[in-house]
C-alpha positions in Angstrom: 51.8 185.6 167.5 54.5 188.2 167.4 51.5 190.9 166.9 49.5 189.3 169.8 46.6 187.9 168.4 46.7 184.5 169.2 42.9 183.6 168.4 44.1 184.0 164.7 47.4 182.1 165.1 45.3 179.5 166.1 43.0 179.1 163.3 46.2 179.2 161.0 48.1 176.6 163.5 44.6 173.9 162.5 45.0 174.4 159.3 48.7 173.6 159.0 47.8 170.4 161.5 45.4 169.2 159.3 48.3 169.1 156.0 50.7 167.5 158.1 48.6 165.7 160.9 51.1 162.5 161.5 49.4 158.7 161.2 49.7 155.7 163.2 51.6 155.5 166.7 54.3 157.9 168.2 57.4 156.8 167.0 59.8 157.4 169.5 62.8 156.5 167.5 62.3 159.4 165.2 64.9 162.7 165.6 62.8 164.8 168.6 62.1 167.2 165.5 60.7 165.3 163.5 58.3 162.9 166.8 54.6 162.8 167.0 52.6 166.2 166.9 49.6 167.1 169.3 46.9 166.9 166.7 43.6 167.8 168.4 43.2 164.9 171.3 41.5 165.9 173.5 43.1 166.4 177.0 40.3 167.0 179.2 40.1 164.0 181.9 42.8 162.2 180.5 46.1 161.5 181.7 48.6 164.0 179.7 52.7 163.8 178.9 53.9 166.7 178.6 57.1 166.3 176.4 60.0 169.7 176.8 61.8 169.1 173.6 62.9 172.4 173.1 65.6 175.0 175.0 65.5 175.6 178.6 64.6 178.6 178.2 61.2 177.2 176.7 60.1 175.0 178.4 60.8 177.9 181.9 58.4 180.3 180.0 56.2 177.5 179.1 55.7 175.8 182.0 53.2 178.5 183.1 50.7 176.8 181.2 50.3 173.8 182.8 48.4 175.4 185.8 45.4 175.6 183.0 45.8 172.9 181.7 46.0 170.6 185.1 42.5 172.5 185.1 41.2 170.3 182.7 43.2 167.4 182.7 43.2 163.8 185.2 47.1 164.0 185.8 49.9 165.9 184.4 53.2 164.4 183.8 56.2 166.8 182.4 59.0 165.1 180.6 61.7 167.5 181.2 65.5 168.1 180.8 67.2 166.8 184.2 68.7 170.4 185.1 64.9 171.5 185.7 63.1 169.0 187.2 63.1 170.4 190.4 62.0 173.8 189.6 59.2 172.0 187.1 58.0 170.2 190.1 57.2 174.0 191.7 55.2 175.0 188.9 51.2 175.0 190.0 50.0 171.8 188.2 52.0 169.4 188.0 51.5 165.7 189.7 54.6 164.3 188.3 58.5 165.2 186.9 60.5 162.5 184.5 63.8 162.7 183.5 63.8 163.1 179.5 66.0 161.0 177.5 65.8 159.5 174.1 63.3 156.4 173.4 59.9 155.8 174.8 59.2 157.6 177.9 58.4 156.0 181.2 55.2 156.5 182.4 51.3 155.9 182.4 49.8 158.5 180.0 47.0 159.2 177.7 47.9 161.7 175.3 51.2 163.8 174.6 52.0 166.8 173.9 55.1 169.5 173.6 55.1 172.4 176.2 55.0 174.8 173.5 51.7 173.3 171.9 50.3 174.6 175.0 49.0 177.1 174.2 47.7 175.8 171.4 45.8 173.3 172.7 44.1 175.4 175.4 43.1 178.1 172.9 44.8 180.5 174.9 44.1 184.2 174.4 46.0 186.0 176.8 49.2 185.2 178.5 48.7 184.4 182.0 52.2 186.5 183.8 51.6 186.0 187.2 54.8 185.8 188.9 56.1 184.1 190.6 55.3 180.7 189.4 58.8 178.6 189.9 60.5 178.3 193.4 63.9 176.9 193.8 64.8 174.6 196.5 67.8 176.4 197.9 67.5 178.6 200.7 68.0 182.3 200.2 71.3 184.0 201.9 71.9 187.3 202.0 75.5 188.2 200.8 75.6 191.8 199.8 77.7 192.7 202.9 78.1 196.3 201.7 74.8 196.8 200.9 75.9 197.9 196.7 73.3 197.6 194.3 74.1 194.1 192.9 73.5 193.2 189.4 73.9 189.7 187.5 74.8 189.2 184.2 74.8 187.4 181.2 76.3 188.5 178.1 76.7 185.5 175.3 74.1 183.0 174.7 74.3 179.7 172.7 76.2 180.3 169.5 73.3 178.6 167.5 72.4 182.6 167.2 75.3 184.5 167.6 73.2 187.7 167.1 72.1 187.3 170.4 75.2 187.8 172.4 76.5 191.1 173.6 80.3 192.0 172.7 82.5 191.8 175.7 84.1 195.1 175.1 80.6 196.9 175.4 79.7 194.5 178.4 82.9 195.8 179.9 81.0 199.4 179.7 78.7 199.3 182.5 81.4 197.1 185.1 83.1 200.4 186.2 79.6 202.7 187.3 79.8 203.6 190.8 77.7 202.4 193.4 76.9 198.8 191.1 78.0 195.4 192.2 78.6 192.8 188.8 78.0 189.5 189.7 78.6 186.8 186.7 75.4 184.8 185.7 77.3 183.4 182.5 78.3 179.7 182.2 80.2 178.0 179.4 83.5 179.3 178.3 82.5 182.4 178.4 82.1 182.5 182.2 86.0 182.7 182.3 85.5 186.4 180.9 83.7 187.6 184.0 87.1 189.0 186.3 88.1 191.2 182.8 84.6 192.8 183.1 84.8 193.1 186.1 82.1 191.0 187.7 82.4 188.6 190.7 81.8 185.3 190.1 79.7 183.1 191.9 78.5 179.4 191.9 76.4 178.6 188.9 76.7 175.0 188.3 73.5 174.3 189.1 70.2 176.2 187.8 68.7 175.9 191.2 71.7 177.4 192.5 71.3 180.1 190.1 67.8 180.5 190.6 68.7 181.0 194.4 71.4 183.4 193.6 69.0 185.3 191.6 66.7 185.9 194.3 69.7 187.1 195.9 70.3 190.0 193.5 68.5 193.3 192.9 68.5 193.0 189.1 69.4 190.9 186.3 70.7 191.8 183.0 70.6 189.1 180.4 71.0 188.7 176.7 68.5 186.6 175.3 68.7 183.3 177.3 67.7 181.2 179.3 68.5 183.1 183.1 66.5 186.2 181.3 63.8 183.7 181.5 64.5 182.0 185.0 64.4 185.5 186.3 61.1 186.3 184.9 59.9 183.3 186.4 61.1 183.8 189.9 59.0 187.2 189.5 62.7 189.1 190.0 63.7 192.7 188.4 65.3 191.3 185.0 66.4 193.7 181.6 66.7 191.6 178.6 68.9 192.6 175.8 67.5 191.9 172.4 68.7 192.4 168.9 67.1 193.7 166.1 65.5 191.0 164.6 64.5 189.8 167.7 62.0 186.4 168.6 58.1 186.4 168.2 58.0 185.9 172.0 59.0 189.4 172.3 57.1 191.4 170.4 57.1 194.4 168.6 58.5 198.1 169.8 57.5 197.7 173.4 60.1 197.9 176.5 57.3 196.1 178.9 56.9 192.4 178.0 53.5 190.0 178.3 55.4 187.3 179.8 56.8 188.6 182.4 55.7 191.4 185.1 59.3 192.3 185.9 60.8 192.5 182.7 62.4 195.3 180.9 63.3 194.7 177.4 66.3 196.9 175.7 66.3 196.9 171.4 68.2 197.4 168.7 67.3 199.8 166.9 69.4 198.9 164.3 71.0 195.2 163.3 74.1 194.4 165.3 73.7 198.3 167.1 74.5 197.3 170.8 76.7 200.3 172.0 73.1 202.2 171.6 71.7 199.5 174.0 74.6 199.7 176.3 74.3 203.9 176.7 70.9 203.2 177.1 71.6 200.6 179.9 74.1 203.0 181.5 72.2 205.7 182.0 69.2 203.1 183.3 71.3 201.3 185.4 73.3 204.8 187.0 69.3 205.6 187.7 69.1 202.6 189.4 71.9 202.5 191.6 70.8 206.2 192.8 67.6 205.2 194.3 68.2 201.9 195.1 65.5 199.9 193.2 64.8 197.8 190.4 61.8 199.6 187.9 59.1 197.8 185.6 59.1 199.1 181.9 56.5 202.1 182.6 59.0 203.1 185.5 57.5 202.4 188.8 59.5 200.7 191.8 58.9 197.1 191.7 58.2 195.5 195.0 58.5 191.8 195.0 58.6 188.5 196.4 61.7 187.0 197.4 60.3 183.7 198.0 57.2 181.5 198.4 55.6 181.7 201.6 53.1 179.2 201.1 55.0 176.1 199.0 51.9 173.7 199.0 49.2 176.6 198.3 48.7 176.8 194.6 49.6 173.1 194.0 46.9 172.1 196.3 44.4 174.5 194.5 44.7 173.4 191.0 45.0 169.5 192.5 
């Protein structure tokens, strides 16, 4: 997967199902690890539960793929974490949001399966990155009043990976280049950082008010979490900072990334080597503020969507 070639990854993901294909009836008691595997059901004309058991970051990039899927399938219900429902009802595909929670789930379904076993179970072969594909509720304001380039940021992710998260000291590197606006992305504790940096805070306690905010912004800089993905999503500029031993999802060697359009990936080149990331960031981001637009991976000027125009359009196609 990591290399691309998902056709093979397939073939190898049957044969691991078929050594540990679960018996019996979904036990919903089980740890969420260690709950009922799709297993080769067939999904077409049935009523599917789609369960999000993983970050939020997941089940954002993974949501994509229930526009194919509603394709096939009767009805499509997601089970996902509260914070998202909203933007999950956006998504192309989807007839029906639920709450998750531990226990059995409540609603009417046929056959389950995780949003990462999507792909998976439609044999995908390429990524479908058309963006954008999630559309927050909240109305977009424009508050750049001096007309700076604004930037948000996010600098530490969850400390399951501490890899992931950029030093403050190095983040503190690009708050002082001319012409650039810092506007905090980050929440947790970390969050309280954002005025040493310096970048302006703003109101984040919500994902659909940072979604809006986003679409607010002319770029996004993010480690590698979860607003690197909502960004992606929302088809905005977004550069993602990665280490060197870096996940699947993000390939190998490239600065473009298959998910998403809009996406500019930064590397180490070397394990725990982020003031090389951050010069390189500088000088990107001094281009940036000089011409006064956000650029692809290859370059180019990105012009993009702020918003939906049509909310009901791709829903009622794939319906």
């Amino acid at each position: 997967m990591r290399g691309g070639d998902l056709a093979a990854a397939w073939t190898i993901s049957d044969e691991v199902l078929q050594r540990h294909r679960m018996s019996g009836e979904q036990n919903w008691d089980r740890p969420r690890h260690l709950q009922h595997i799709w297993t080769g059901e067939p999904l077409a004309g049935r009523r599917v539960l789609v369960r999000c058991y993983h970050g939020l970051g997941d089940t954002i990039q993974f949501v994509r793929f229930i526009r194919p899927l509603r394709a096939l399938a009767r009805h499509v219900v997601v089970w996902a974490q509260p914070a998202l429902l909203e933007l999950v009802a956006s998504a192309a595909g989807v007839d029906e949001v639920l709450a998750l929670h531990d226990g059995i789930p409540d609603a009417d379904y046929d056959v389950d399966v995780e949003i990462m076993e999507l792909p998976h179970a439609l044999r995908v072969t390429a990524i479908p990155s058309g963006v954008p594909y999630l559309y927050p509720p909240c109305a977009v304001r424009d508050c750049n009043e001096d007309r700076s380039f604004t930037v948000g940021v996010v600098w530490e992710a969850g400390s399951w990976d501490l890899r992931r998260s950029l030093p403050l000291s190095l983040m503190r590197r690009i708050g002082d280049l001319p012409g650039i606006r810092l506007i905090s992305l980050q929440v947790g504790t970390a969050a309280a950082q954002a005025p040493s940096i310096p970048a302006a805070t703003t109101d984040c306690s919500t994902l659909n008010q940072t979604a809006a905010r986003i679409l607010e912004l002319d770029l996004v800089i993010s480690v590698d979490t979860m607003v690197a993905h909502l960004a992606g999503a929302l088809g905005r500029p977004v550069w993602t900072l990665l280490h060197a031993d870096c996940d699947w999802r993000w390939g190998t060697g490239r600065s473009d990334c298959v998910w998403y359009p809009t996406m500019r990936l930064f590397r180490q080149a070397r394990a725990n080597d982020w003031a090389t990331v951050v010069e390189e960031l500088r000088v990107a981001l001094l281009h940036q503020s000089a011409t006064g637009s956000a650029t692809a991976a290859d370059g180019k000027e990105q012009t993009l969507p702020l918003r939906r125009s049509a909310v009901g359009d791709e829903k009622q196609a794939v319906g």
